[in-house]
N, C-alpha and C positions, 0 to 999 in steps of 0.2 A: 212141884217138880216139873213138870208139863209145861208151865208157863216160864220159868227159867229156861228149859230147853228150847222156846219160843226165842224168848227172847235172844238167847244168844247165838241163834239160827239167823236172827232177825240182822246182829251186829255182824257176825260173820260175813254174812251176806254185805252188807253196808262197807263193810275194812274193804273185800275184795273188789266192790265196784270203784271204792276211793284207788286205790292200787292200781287198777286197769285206768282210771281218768290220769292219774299221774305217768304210767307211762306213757300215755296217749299225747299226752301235752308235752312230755321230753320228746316223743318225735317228731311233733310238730314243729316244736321251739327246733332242733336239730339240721331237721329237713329246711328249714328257714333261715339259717341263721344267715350272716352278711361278716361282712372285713369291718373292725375297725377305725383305719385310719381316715382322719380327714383332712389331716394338711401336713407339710411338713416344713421344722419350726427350725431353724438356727440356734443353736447354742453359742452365744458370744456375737461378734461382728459382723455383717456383709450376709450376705445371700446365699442360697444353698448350692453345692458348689454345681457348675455349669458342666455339660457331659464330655468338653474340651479340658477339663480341669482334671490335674492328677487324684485329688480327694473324691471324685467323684467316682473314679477306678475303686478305689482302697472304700469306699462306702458303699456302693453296689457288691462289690465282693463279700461283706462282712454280713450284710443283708440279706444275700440271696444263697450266701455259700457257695458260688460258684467263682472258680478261680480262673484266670483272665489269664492267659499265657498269649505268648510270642510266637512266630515258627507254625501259623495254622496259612492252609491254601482252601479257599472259601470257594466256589461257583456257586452261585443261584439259577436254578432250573425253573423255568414258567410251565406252568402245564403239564399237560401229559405229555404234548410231543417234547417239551424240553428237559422232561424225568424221566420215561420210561426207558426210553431206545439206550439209555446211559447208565441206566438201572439193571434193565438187562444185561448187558454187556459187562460191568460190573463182576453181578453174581456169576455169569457164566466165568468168570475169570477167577473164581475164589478157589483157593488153594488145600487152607488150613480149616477155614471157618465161616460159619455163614448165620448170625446170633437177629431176628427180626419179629419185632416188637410191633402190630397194629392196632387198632381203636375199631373202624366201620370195615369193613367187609361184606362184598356180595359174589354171589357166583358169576361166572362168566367169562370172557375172555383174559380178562386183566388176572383174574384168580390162577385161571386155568396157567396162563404161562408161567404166573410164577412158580404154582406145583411142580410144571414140567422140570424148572430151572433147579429146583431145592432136591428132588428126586435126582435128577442127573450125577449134581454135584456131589450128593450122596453116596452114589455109587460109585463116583470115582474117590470116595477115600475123606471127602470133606464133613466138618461134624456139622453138622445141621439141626440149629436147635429156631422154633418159631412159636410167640408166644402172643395168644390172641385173647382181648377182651370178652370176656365171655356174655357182655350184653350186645357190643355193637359187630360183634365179629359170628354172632347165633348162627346167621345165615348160611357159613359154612360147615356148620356139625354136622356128620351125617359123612354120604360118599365123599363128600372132598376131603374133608379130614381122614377118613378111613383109610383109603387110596396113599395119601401120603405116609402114616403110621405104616400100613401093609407093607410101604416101600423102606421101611426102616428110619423117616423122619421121627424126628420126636417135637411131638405137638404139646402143649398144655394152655389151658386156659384158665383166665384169672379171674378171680372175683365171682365164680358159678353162681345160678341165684336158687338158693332154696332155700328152706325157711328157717332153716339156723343159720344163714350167710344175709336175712332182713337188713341187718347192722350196716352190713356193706354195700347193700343193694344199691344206697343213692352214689357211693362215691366211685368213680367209674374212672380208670389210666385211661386216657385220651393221649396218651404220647406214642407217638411213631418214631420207631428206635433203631434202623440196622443198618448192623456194625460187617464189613466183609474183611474176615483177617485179620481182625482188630486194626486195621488202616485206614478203612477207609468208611466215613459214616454217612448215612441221611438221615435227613430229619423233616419236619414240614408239615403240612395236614394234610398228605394225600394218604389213602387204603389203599385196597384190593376191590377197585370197583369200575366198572368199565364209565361211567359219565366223565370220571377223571381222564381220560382221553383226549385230546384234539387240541387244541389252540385257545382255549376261552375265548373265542368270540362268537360261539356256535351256540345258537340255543341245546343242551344236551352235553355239553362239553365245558365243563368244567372253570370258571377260574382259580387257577391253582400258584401258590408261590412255594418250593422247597428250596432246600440248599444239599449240597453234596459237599465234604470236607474231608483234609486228611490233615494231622498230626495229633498235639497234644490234647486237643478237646475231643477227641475218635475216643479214648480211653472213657472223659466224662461219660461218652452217650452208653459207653458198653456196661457202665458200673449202673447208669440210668435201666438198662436191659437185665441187671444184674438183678437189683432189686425186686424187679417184677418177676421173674423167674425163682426166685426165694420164697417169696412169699407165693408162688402157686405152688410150685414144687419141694418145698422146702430145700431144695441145696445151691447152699451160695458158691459160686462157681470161679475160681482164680486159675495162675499160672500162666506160662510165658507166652503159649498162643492166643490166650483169652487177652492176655494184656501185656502185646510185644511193647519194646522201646520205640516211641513214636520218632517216623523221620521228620525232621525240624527243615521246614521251605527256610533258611534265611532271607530269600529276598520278601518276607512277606515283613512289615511292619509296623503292623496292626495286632491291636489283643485280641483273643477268643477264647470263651467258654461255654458249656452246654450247661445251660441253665434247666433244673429238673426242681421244677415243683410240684409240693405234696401238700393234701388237707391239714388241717387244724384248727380247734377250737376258735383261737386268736389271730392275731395278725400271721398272715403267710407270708411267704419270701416273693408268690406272686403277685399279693396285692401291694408287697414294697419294691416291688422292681419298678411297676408302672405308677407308681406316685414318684419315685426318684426321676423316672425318664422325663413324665411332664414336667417336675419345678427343675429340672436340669435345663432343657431347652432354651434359648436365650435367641434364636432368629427361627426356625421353623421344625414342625409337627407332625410327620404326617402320619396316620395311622389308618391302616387299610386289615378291616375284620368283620368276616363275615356273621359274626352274631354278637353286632353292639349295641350291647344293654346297661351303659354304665350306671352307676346307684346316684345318689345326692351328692355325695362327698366327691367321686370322679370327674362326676359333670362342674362342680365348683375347681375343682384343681385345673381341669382345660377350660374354662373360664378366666381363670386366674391367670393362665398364662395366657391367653391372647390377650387380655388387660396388659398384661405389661409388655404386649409388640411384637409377640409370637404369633408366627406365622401359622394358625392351629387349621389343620383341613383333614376332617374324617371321612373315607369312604367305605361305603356298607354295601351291601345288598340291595337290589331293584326289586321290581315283578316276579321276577324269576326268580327268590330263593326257595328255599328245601324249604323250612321251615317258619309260614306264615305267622304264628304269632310274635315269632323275636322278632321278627318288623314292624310290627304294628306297637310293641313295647320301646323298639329303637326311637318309633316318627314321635310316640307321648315326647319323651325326650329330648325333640329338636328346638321347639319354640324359645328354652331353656338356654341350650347352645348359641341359635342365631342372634339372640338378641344379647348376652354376652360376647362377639366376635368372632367365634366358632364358624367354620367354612365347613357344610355335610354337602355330601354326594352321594349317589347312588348307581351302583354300575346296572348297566342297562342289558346289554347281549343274553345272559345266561348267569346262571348262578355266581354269586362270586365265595370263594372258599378261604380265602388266604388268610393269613394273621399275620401280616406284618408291622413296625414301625422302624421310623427312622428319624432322630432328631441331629439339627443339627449340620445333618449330609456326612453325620460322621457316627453317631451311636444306633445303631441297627437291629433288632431281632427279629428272626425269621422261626414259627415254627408251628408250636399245637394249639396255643395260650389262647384263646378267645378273650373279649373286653366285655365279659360278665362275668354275673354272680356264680355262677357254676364252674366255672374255669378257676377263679379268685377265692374258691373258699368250698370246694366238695372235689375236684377234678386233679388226679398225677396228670402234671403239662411236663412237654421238653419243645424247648426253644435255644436254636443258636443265638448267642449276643455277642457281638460286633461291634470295637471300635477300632474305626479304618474308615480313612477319607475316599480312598477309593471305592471302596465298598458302598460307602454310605451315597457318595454321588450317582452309582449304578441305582441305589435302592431309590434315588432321589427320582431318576428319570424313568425306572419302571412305575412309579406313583404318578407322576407328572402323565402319562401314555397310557394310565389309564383312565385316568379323568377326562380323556379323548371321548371317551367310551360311556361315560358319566353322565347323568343328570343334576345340576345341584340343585338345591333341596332351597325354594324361596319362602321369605315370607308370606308373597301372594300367593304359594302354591300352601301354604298350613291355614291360609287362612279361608281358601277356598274350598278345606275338605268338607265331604258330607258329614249329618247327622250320625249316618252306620258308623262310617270310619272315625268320625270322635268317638263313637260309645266302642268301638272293636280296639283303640289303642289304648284308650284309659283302662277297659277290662283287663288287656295283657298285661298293662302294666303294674296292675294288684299282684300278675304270677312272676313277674321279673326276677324275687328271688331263688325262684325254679325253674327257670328257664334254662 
């Protein structure tokens, strides 16, 4: 009997440690996994349709679920000094409603004024709801959030981490969402953090690209707000202020919608938007993002278009970004690019932050989406997307002006790095799927 009781102390023991290896391995596999598309194929005739081409409307829609409408009024804001002063003024101007969705957060001045602006408006009668990452937005728990709650704001934050919320932990909203009035929206990759400040040509001061917009994609970004506010709070939030009848610009003649991507196991709507954007292109590329890590498959698709005469030119991050090892995982990645056709740069002044692209001079997005693995297959993104010549030539000459600013990335200069820096890019590049 003794030995029976052994032994099945023995198996007991053996099931439980096989059970803890098994789920150990589903988070690994999980935490790792990648997108996977790797080309994309024509059905029937001709080539996949061009970002000028009406099918390419109607397939990017069907793709990404995001609906393309008429009647939107677009500004792109550079920087701090060409978002804040206009942000402020904005919120200070909010009537009805004040609905604002961030990702990073730090204390300081940029914080501070916006509390002052969401407390004011408060008090004079506007609903003020503000709903903050609860990994990159930490920094503010405590008196800043107090202060604003005290003052009758309503705060929540998403995705808290503790150890029944493990599941969530890696998947993090990175989307910048707010909506003033339900009129009028921004979007873009700036926070609540004072280096977003200045001019991006200041070492400390940020390169930044947002956009400011009003009409039928305002609604997109606020139902984008919506969802993240449901799932912290649980109440999904409707009705005629939350989602007035947008004013329609007629003279605007170009499409817009607010693209909002979300995790999933399989192919995501983010990692088919930028395989459509690349085999769409048919004269030029440009893509400007501050953490580009693209996988095997990406790097083969902007290969594959400058193969066929596309004008393909990526610019990244210099010396000066935040986060040293997605550079050292970008430069693995270059030798790949250059010698395929691929045109890299790297902005030189200070950090660069932006995630823009524009093909074409005519298909455009501005917003949260980085060109990794983390954005494409773990990360809620929102990105304005834009097709408008106008637009797209503005977005054409801000990428041109800032290649001013640029180093491009030579052969002699990959083939001149050291010993350290081959072994420091090849290492990052083993973590590139978590980056």
């Amino acid at each position: 009997m003794h030995q029976i009781w052994r032994y099945g102390k023995k198996t007991a023991l053996a099931l439980l440690v096989l059970v803890v290896l098994v789920f150990a391995l589903i988070g690994v596999l999980d935490v790792t996994r990648g997108t996977p598309v790797h080309s994309v194929l024509t059905v029937g005739r001709g080539a996949s349709p061009a970002v000028r081409e009406s099918l390419f409307v109607r397939t990017m829609q069907v793709y990404t679920g995001t609906a393309l409408e008429r009647g939107n009024r677009v500004d792109v804001l550079l920087n701090g000094d060409g978002t804040y002063p206009r942000f402020w003024r904005d919120l200070r101007g909010a009537r009805e409603s004040i609905t604002a969705q961030f990702y990073y957060s730090l204390r300081g001045a940029v914080a501070d004024t916006f509390a002052n602006i969401l407390i004011e408006r408060h008090r004079a009668g506007v609903d003020v709801l503000l709903l903050l990452d609860a990994f990159g937005s930490q920094p503010l728990k405590g008196a800043w959030v107090d202060r604003l709650r005290g003052a009758g704001v309503t705060v929540a934050f998403l995705r808290p981490l503790h150890w029944y919320t493990l599941h969530k932990a890696d998947h993090r909203s990175h989307v910048r969402a707010i909506v003033i009035d339900g009129r009028i929206g921004y979007t873009g990759g700036f926070g609540l953090a004072d280096y977003w400040q200045g001019d991006g040509l200041h070492e400390g001061q940020w390169r930044e690209t947002n956009v400011r917009f009003e009409g039928p994609a305002v609604a997109q970004l606020q139902a984008t707000f919506a969802s993240g506010w449901a799932e912290a709070t649980g109440r999904l939030l409707v009705g005629e202020e939350f989602f007035p009848r947008a004013a329609v610009d007629s003279s605007a003649s170009g499409l817009a919608g607010l693209m909002h991507t979300v995790p999933t196991v399989g192919s995501t709507s983010a990692e088919r938007f930028l395989a459509l954007t690349i085999a769409g292109a048919r004269r030029t590329l440009y893509i400007t993002n501050s953490y580009f890590v693209p996988d095997d498959d990406f790097r083969h698709l902007l290969v594959a278009a400058a193969r066929r005469g596309v004008d393909v030119r990526i610019l990244g991050p210099g010396p000066r970004t935040d986060v040293k090892t997605t550079l050292y995982a970008a430069r693995e990645s270059y030798d790949e690019l250059l010698t395929g056709g691929v045109r890299v740069y790297e902005y030189q002044p200070t950090n660069l932050h932006a995630k823009t692209i524009v093909a074409d001079a005519m298909w455009s997005s501005i917003g949260s989406m980085n060109f990794d693995n983390r954005s494409l297959a773990f990360n809620d993104e929102a990105a304005l997307v834009v097709l408008d010549s106008v637009l797209g030539a503005r977005m054409d000459s801000i990428f041109l002006a800032d290649l001013t600013h640029a180093r491009e990335v030579t052969r002699g200069a990959l083939e001149a790095r050291s010993p350290v820096d081959r072994l420091l890019q090849w290492g990052a590049s083993l973590l590139s799927r978590v980056l």
